[in-house]
Every structure is written in C-alpha cells, then in structure tokens.
N, C-alpha and C positions, 0 to 999 in steps of 0.2 A: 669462577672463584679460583685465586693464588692459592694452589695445594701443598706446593713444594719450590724449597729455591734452594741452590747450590753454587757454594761459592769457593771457589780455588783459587789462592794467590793471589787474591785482589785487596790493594790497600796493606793492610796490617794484619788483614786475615788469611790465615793460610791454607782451612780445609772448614767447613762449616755446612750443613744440610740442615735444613728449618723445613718442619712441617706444620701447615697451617689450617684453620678450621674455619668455618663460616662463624656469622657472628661479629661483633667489635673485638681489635685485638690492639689494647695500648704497649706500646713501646717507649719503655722508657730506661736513662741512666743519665748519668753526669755529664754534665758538660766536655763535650770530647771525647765521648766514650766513644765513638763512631756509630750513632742514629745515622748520619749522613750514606757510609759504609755502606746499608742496608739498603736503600732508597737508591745509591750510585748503583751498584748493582743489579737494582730492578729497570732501573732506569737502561742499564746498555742491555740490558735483555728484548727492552720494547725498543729498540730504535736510536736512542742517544747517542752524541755524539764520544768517540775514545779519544784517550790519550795515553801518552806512555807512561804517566805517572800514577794511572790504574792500576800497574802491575804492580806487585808484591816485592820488595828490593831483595835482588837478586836470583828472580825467578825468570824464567824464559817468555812465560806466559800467564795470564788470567782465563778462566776458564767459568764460566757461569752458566746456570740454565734456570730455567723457570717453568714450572708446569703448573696448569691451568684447569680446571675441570667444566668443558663446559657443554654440559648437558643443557641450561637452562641458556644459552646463549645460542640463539640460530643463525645472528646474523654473523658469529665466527664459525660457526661448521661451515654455513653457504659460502665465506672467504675460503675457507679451506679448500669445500668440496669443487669452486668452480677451477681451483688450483690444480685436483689428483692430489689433493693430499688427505692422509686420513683423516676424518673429522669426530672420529670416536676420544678421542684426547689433544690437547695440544702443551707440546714441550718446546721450546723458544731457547735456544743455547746462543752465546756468543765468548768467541775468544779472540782476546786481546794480545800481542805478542808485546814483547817488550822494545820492539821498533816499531811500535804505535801501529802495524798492522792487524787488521781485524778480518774477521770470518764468522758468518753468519748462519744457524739454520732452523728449519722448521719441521720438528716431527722425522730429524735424520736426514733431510732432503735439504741441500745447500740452498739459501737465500740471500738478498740485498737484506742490507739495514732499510733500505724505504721498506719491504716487505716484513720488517719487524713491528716499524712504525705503523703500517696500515693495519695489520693485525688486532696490534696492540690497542688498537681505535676502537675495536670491538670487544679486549676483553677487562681493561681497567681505566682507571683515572687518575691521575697524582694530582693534587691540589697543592700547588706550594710556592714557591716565590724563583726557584728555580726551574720549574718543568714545564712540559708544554701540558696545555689546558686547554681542555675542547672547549669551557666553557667563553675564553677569549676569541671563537669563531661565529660566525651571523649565522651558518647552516647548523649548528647544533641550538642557539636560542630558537631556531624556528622549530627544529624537531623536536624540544624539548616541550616548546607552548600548543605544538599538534598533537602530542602524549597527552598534553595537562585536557586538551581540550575534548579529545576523547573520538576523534572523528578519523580514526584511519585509514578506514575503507573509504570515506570519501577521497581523502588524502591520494590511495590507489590508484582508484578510477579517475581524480583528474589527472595524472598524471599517464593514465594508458590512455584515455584522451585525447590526452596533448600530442602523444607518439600515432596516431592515428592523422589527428588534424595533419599533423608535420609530412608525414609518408603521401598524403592525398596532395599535399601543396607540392610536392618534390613531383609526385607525378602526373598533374598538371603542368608544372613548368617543363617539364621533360615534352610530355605531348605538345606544350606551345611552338617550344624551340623547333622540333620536329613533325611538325603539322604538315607544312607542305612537302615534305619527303612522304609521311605513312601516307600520308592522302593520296600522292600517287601510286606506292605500291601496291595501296588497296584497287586502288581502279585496275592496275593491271592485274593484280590476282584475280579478281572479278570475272576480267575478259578469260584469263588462262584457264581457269576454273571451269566455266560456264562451254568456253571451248572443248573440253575434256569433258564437261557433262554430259554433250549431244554427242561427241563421240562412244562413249559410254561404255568403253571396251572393259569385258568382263576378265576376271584371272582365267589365264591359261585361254582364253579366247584366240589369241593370235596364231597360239601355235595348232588350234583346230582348222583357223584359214588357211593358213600353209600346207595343212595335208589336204583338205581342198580341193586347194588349189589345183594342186598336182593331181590332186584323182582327177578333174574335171578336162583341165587343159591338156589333156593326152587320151582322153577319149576318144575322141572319132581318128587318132592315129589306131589308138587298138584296136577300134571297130574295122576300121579300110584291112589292117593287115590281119586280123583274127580268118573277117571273111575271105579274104586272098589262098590264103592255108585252108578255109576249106572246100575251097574251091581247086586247088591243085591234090587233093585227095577224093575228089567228088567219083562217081563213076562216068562223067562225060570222057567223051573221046581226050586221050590225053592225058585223064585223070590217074593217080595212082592205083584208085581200086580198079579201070579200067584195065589200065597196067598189068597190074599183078594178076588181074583174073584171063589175060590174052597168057600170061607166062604159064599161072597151071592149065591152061584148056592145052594149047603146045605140048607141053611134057606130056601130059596124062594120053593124049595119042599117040605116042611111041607106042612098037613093040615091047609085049609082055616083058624080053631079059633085060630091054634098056631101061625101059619103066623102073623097074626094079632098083638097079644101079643107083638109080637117083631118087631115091623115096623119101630120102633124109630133105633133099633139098628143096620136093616138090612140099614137105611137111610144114616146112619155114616159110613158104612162100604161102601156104595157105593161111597159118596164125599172122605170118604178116598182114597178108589181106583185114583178119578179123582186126588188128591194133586197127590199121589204119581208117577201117568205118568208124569204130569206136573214137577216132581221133574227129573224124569228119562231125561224128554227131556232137561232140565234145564242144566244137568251133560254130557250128553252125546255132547250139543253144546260145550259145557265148554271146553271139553277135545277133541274135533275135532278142536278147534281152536288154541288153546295152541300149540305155539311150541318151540321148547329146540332147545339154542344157545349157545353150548360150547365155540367156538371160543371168541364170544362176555364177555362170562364169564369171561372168561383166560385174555381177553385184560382188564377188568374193575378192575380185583383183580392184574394184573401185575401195572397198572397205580396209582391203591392205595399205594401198598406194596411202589411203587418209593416215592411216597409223604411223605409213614411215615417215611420210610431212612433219607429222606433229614431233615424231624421235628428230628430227632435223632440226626442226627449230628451236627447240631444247636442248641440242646438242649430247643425245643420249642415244641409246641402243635402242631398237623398239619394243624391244621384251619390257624394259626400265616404264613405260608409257603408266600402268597403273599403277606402281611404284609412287609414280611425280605426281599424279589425280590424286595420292591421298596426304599428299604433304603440303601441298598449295592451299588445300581444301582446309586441313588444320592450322597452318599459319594466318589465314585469312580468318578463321572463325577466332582465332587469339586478340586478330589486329582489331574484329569486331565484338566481340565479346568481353574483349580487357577491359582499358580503361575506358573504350565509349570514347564517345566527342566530346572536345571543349565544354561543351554547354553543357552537359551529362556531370563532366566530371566537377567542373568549377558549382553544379548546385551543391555537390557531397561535400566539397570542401567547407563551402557557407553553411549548410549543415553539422558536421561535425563543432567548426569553428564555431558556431549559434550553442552547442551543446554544452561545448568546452565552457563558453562568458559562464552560462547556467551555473554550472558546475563549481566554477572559480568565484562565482558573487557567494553564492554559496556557503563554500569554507572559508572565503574573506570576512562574512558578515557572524561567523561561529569562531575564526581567529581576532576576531574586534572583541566579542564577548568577552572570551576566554582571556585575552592579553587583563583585564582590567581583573577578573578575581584573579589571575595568577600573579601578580601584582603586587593585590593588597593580600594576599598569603604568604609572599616572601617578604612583606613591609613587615607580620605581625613576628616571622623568625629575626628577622632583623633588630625587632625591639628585644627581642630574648636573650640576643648575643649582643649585647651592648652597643648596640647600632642604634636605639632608638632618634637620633638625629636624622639619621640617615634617610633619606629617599628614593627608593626604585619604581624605575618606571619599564614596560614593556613598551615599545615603540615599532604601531604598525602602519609602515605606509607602501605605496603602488610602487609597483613596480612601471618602470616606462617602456618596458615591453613586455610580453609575457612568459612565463617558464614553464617547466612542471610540477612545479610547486605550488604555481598557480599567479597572482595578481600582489601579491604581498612582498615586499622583508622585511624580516623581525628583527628588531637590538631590542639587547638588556644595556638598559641605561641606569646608572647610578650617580649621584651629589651624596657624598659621604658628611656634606658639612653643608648648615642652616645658609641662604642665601646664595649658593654656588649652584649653576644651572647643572641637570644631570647631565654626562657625559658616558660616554661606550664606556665598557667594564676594561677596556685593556689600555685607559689612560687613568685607570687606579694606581695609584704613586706604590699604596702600602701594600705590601705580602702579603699581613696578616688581616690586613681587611678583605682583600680579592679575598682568601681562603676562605672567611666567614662568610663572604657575599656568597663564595659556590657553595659552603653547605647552606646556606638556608637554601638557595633553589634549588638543590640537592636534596634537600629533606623534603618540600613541597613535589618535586618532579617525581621523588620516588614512587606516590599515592598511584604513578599512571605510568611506568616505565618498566620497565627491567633494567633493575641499576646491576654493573657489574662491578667489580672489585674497588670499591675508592680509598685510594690513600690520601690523607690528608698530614700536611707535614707542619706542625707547631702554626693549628688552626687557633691556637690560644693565645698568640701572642696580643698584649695589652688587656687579658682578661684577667678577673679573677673573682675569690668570693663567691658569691650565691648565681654571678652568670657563669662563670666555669662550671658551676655542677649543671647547672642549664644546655652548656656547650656538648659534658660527656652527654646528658638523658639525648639531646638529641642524636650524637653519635651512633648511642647505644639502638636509638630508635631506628636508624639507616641501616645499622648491623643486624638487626632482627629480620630486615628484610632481605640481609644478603651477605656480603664482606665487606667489611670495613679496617683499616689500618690506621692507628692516628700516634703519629708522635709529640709526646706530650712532655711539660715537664710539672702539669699540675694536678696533683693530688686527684683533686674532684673528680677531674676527668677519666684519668688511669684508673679510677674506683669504679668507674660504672663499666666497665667493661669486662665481655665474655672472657675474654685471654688478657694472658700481660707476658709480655715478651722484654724480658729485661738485656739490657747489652750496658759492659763493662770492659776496662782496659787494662790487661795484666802486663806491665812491665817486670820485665826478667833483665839480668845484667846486660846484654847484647842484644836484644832486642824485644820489640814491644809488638802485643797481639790483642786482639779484640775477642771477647769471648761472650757470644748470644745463648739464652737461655730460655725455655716457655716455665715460668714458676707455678710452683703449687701454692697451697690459700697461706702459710706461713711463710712461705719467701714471697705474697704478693704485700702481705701486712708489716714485711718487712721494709719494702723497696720504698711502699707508701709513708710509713715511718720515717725513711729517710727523706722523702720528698717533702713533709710537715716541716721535719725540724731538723735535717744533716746529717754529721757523719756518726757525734756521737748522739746515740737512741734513749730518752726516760721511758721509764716503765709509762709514764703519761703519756707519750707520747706513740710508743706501741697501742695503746686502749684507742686513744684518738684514732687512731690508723683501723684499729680492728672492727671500732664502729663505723668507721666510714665505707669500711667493704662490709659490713652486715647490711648498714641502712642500702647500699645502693644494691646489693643483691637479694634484695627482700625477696618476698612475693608480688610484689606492684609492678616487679622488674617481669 
C-alpha cells in the first residue's frame, strides 16, 4: 500500500508530502489542475522514464520519494530480501536534475531505474493510457487466470518438476558426452584401488617396518660381536678375567712393605676384575637370548620394497601411500555412486519427465476450466461498465515446447465491437476502454489475489449516468480489499469513495503552483458540487451533492 509520496520541485509543485490510507481515494479537480503531476510523479518513483522538463523552472533538481507499506506483500520483501535490502518497509526516491540526469534509490541504498521498475512490479499498478500495464503482458494473464483458478501449489510443484526433469537431462548429457573418458577412469581406479587393497597398509604401519627392519637386519652383526666381547673378558687363557687375576695373584706375593705400597692399585685391579665378570655375564645373556629370523627379515623388507613400488608409481613419498588408498577409494565410489550409468540415469530422466506430462495435463485441463468462468465473470463486469457489446475471451493454447509453467499460454482477448474478431488487449485503440477492460479483470482477479496498490487514471472516460455510480461501487469494492487511487472527473464515482484528494492550481503574479489536499465531508460536498454543476454553487446543487455522499456512504457501503 502507497503510504506516503513527496514531491520537491517537480512540475509547478514546489514542496508537497501526501499521506495516504488504504481504501478507494478519488482525485479530483479541474481541468489542468495538475491530476497528471501526481501520477508523473508516481510514475518516476516506479521506474519511468525523466526529462528535463520535470523539473520545477528554475530549480536545480526534482526530488521525489514514495513509500510503500508492505507488510501484506511477500513477493516485494523476497525482491528486497534476495537484494540485502531491508524488507521491514520500502521507500523508492528518485531525483531528477535539471540536466535531465537522474539518480535512483531504494531504502537509502543506490539503484538502477530497471531496479525501480522491477520493484514496482510487485508493489502497484497504474492503469491508464500513458503507463506501463502488466495487464498488456501474456505472463501476468496467465498468473492472473492460475490465482482465479485457485491451484498454486500445483502451479509450484510443476514447476520444481520441470527444474528436476531439466538438471537429470543436463546430467545425462554431461555423462553421454563424457562416457568413454569416466569409463576409463573408473576402470583404472578400479585396478588402483583393489591394488592398494591387497596391499592393505595400515596408518603408521610403514614406519613400524622401518624400525623392523633395523632391529632385525643387524642382528646376527650384534650377536657375532656381543659374543666376541665376551669372549675376550672370559677367564680363558688370554681372557681379561684371566688377565687381571694373573696381575693380583703377582702383586699380592710381594713382600709384606712392597705389598703394602701398592694396595690402592692392587684394590682397583680387584673391583676391575669384579666389573669385568659382571660384563662377561652381561654379554653372554645377551647373546644366549638373541635370536636370528631370516624368514621374518625377508617378509619385512619384501612388504617395504611393495610400499615403495607403489609410492613410485604414484609418484609420492611412501609415508603419502594411505593418504592416496583413501582418495581414489572416495572418487571411485562418486564416479559409482553419482549419477550411475546411461541406462540408470536416462530411466530417472523418462521418469521424472512421465511425472512432469502428469502434472502439466493436469493444470492444463483446471486452466481450460477456469479460462471459461473467468471469462464469463469479466463479460458480466463488462456489461456494468458500459461495455455490454463487448466480448472477452481467455485464450488457452499449447505451447510447442514445454516450460515451467507448464503446456499452456494464456491471452486476454477482446472485440470491443459486434462483428470484430477478438484481438490481444494491447491492440485496444482506446485508453479508456483498456482501463475498463483492466478493472473488470481487476475486480474478478481480486476474489483470488492479493491485489497491490491500483491507480487507475480517468477509468471513466465515455461513461456516465447510472454506469458511473456502477464504475465508483466497483472501485470502491477493489478498495475494500486493499488501495485503490482513481482519477476521476465524475461525481458518482468521487462519491463512492473512502478518501478524496482534491488538487487545484493557484496562480500568483509570477508564478503558478499546484496545491493538493485530503478533504473533510464539507470540502468533499463541496468539490462534488462543483463537479455537478461548476464554478458557481445553488443551494440545489450543494443538497444534490450532499445526497450523493450520504446515499454512497450509507451503511450498504
């Protein structure tokens, strides 16, 4: 809903802030009061195109903004939120300089004018002979007749559907293209794999053969020399204990003084003696326990040599070996476990794709339905607003390939005149026809939408009389459901509405200003008065007026 608009320097206006309410709000004033003004406006806030002669004469710049409240609008918060922009409010500025440059933003945050206009997509509508109108697009009749028809969630699923079928066909053709490459790489992971299986080398396994190794292959060197050592400390002839105990038996038969003299040395030779049995017994356990395992050898250095083969042919370190066993192993179980074979995948494709027809006969044969009562619902608004000649048709035919939309596209077709085949809405000659044509669908659409802000600009033109009050009830009935804007210049219609926003032009000696206004119930029986009967007012012609806003804001209202 349009909350707020602000206008600086644009046109004849020089400062002007309007706040606005939900509901129907008629706009109305004299010819040339500047309606347009209002609508120019709104219009470069959503997107429009500027010029330099928007600006205000002799101002630097135009300065506009618009805010929006849209709480009840998810599909512009999700614009917003997919953006980083806040989606708690949205405010839409643009300024125009007086060298026809322009600058755009949203929510404080610099934007393109395409990024006004996409926005804007989601939060109003202008109906009018100058604006752009979603209802002249074939993607908004279709969304329009899938709201009427009431089937969204099917609407959903065929369309996640489609994005399934599509991703299985992409990668089938992927796996076609590339068949004979995975095919081989699987075969050789296969061999790699299964290679590294029988080898089977556990973590930290390699560096336990290493120590091993070494303990094993210098075995019988430390057995040959452990026994060697204790064999030159043995007490055989020769031996050290031999030795040492010839040296104390010598000394110790000296005489008593010489004896004596050397006590210290005969001391050390005796604790020698004691080390070096204890050494002997030391070597000779040593090498009674030790014992040589060739076998064991041959198996430890046969298991290495495989390791390092395999780090060769890989071209890695050999520590890397169970590293590479669990990467080949996970690539290969991808290559089998993904998308499967040809045959595997092309059944999912024809499956899905079989799901998909389901799916799309489906909402094809509930959009057949639905085109024909929505149809004759906008034939019976049609007769209301002085259209009864007229004929609309919804027109559903196949598409020649498929989408996510499904098998269908919808046009809105109209023959505004007896014997003239219907034709698309956007080779409607008249403004004020198009405008009536989009409020009756506009009025039927609303039953199953969430309608956002519509402005509809002198949707009366060629009406009047008893279909004008027809024109406002229905207005007023679009406004009940949400906001409605309608610039009007006829009575009936300005009467039936929640608000009246009057705009008037005060000329001063040098220059001339436009002055907008939200009226209370005596300046609305006033304005109305003048739209009966001109400038100057009968007391008849005030009653006329006052009844005309009694009857339309009755109780019924």
């Amino acid at each position: 809903m349009l909350t707020e608009l602000a206008i600086g320097d644009f046109a004849i206006v020089d400062h002007l802030e309007l706040e606005l309410a939900g509901g129907m709000t008629a706009i109305t004033g004299e010819t040339g009061a500047g309606k347009s003004i209002l609508l120019g406006a709104l219009g470069l806030c959503l997107g429009e195109r500027a010029d330099t002669g928007s600006v205000r004469h002799e101002s630097e710049r135009a300065d506009l903004s618009a805010r929006f409240d849209i709480r009840a609008l998810p599909e512009a918060r999700a614009w917003l939120e997919a953006r980083e922009l806040s989606a708690y409010d949205c405010l839409l500025r643009r300024v125009v300089t007086a060298s026809g440059r322009s600058k755009a933003w949203i929510n404080g945050q610099p934007a393109t004018v395409s990024d006004l206009k996409a926005l804007g997509e989601h939060l109003i509508e202008i109906h009018g002979q100058h604006a752009h109108q979603a209802l002249l697009r074939e993607e908004t009749h279709l969304r329009l007749l899938d709201e009427f028809a009431g089937h969204k969630e099917d609407v959903i699923a065929l369309g996640e559907t489609f994005r399934r079928w599509q991703e299985a066909r992409r990668r089938l053709k992927r796996l076609a293209e590339d068949g004979d490459e995975a095919q081989a790489r699987r075969q050789l992971l296969c061999y790699q794999v299964e290679e590294l299986d029988q080898l089977a080398l556990a973590e930290g396994e390699l560096k336990a053969l290493e120590n091993e190794q070494e303990e094993l292959a210098h075995a019988e060197e430390r057995l040959r020399e452990a026994q060697f050592a204790a064999d030159c400390c043995d007490h055989d002839e020769g031996g050290a204990v031999s030795l040492l105990t010839r040296a104390i038996n010598h000394l110790t038969a000296l005489p008593g003084n010489d004896r004596g003299s050397l006590a210290d040395a005969l001391g050390m030779l005796g604790e020698a003696r004691i080390q070096v049995e204890e050494a002997a017994r030391e070597l000779n356990h040593f090498a009674g326990s030790t014992e040589l395992d060739p076998e064991r050898l041959a198996w430890v250095e046969q298991r290495m040599t495989e390791v390092h083969r395999i780090a060769r042919k890989h071209h890695l370190m050999p520590e890397e070996v169970t590293v590479l066993h669990g990467q080949l192993q996970a690539e290969l179980e991808a290559l089998e476990g993904g998308d499967g074979d040809i045959e595997t995948l092309s059944a999912e494709v024809e499956a899905i794709r079989d799901t998909w027809r389901d799916q799309a006969r489906k909402v094809g044969e509930t959009r057949r339905k639905a085109a024909v009562r929505f149809a004759k619902s906008v034939q019976k608004q049609l007769a209301f607003l002085a259209m009864d000649k007229a004929r609309f048709d919804v027109e559903v035919e196949e598409r020649p390939s498929p989408s996510m939309d499904g098998l269908q596209t919808v046009r809105f077709l109209i023959s505004a005149n007896p014997g003239q085949p219907p034709r698309p809405l956007t080779k409607v000659a008249s403004g004020g026809e198009l405008s009536r044509i989009s409020l009756a669908i506009q009025v039927v659409a609303a039953q199953h939408s969430t309608i956002p802000c519509l402005v509809f600009d002198e949707v009366d033109v060629g009406v009047s009389g008893a279909t004008a009050e027809i024109v406002g009830q229905l207005l007023r009935r679009l406004g009940d459901q949400g906001q409605v804007l309608t610039v009007t210049h006829l009575p009936q219609v300005a009467a039936q509405a929640h608000h009246h926003l009057h705009i008037e032009k005060q000329a001063k000696r040098d220059s001339t200003q436009t002055r907008m206004a939200m009226l209370d119930e005596a300046g609305r029986v006033g304005e109305l008065a003048r739209m009966l009967g001109g400038v100057n007012l009968s007391d008849r012609t005030l009653a006329h007026a006052r009844e005309m806003l009694d009857a339309s804001q009755g109780p019924h209202h």
